[in-house]
C-alpha positions in Angstrom: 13.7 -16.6 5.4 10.6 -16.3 2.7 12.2 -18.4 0.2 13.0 -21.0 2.8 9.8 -21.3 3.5 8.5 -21.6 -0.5 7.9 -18.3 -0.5 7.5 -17.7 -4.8 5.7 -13.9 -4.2 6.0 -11.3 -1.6 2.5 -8.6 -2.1 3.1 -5.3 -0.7 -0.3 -3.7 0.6 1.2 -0.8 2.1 -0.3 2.4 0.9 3.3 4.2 0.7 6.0 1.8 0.7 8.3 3.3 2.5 10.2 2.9 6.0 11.7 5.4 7.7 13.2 3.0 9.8 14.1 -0.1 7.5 15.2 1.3 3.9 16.2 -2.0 2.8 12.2 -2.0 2.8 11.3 1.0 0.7 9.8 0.1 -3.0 13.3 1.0 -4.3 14.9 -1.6 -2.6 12.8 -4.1 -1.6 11.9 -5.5 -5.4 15.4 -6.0 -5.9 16.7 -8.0 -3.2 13.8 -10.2 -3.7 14.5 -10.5 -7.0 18.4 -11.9 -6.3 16.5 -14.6 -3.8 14.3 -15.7 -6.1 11.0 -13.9 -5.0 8.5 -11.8 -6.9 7.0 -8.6 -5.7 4.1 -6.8 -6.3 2.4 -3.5 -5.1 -1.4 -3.8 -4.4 -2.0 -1.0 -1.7 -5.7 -1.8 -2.9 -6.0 -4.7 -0.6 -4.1 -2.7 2.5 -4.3 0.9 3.8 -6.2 2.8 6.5 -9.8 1.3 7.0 -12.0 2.6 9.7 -14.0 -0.1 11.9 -17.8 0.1 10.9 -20.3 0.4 13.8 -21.5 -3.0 13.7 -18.5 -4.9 13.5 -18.4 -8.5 14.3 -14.5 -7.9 14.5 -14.6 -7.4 18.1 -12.0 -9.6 19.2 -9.5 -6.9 17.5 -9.3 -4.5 20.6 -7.2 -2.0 18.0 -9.8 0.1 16.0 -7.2 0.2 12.9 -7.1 -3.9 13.2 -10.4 -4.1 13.6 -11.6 -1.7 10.9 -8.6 -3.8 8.4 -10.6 -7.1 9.3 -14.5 -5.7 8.8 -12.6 -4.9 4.9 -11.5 -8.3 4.4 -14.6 -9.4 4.7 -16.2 -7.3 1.9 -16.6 -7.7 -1.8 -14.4 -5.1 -2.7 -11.9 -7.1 -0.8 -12.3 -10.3 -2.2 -12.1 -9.0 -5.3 -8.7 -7.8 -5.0 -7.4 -10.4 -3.6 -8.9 -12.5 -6.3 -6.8 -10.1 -8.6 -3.7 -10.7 -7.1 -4.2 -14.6 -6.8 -5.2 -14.9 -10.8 -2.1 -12.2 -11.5 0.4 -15.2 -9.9 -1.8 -17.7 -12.6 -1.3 -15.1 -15.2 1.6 -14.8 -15.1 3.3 -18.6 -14.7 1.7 -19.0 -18.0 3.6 -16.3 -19.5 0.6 -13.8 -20.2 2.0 -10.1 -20.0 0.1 -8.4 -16.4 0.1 -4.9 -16.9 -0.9 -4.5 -13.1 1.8 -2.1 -11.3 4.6 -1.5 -13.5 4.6 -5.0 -13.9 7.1 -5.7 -16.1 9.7 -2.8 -14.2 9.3 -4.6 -11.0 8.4 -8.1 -11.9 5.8 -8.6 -9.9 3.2 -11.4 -10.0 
């Protein structure tokens, strides 16, 4: 399904990457299979996790504090940041510069 829709890199932002659930999932498994389709993982739990929704959110369509408090994040510098990170990693990368970011090179990530 990602690859047929020119999927090139899947980012992980789960803090633990692990399901309970789903094992094909877990950070074990997960790199691999992408890896047979094509498709490049990375770990950056920097640009996911628990975030708390500030008091004077603008975020209030999000009705779910935990969606809420993940969208006031996005829109800080710390955020941007990050993602900035991961988009220059992918650039790094295609150009065959060596990205040290997250066991890189053991799970060929971006």
């Amino acid at each position: 399904m990602l690859a047929a829709h020119g999927v090139e890199t899947l980012v992980d932002v789960r803090t633990i990457p692990r399901s309970r659930h789903n094992p094909q999932f877990n950070r074990e498994a997960l790199p691999e299979s992408l890896r047979a389709a094509g498709i490049e993982y990375v770990h950056m739990q920097g640009l996911g996790g628990l975030r708390h929704a500030r008091r004077d959110s603008v975020n209030t369509g999000w009705r779910n504090l935990s969606f809420r408090g993940f969208a006031d994040y996005m829109q800080t510098p710390e955020f941007a940041a990050r993602a900035m990170v991961a988009a220059m990693g992918k650039v790094l990368n295609e150009s065959g510069v060596k990205d040290d970011r997250d066991e890189h090179q053991d799970q060929t990530g971006v």
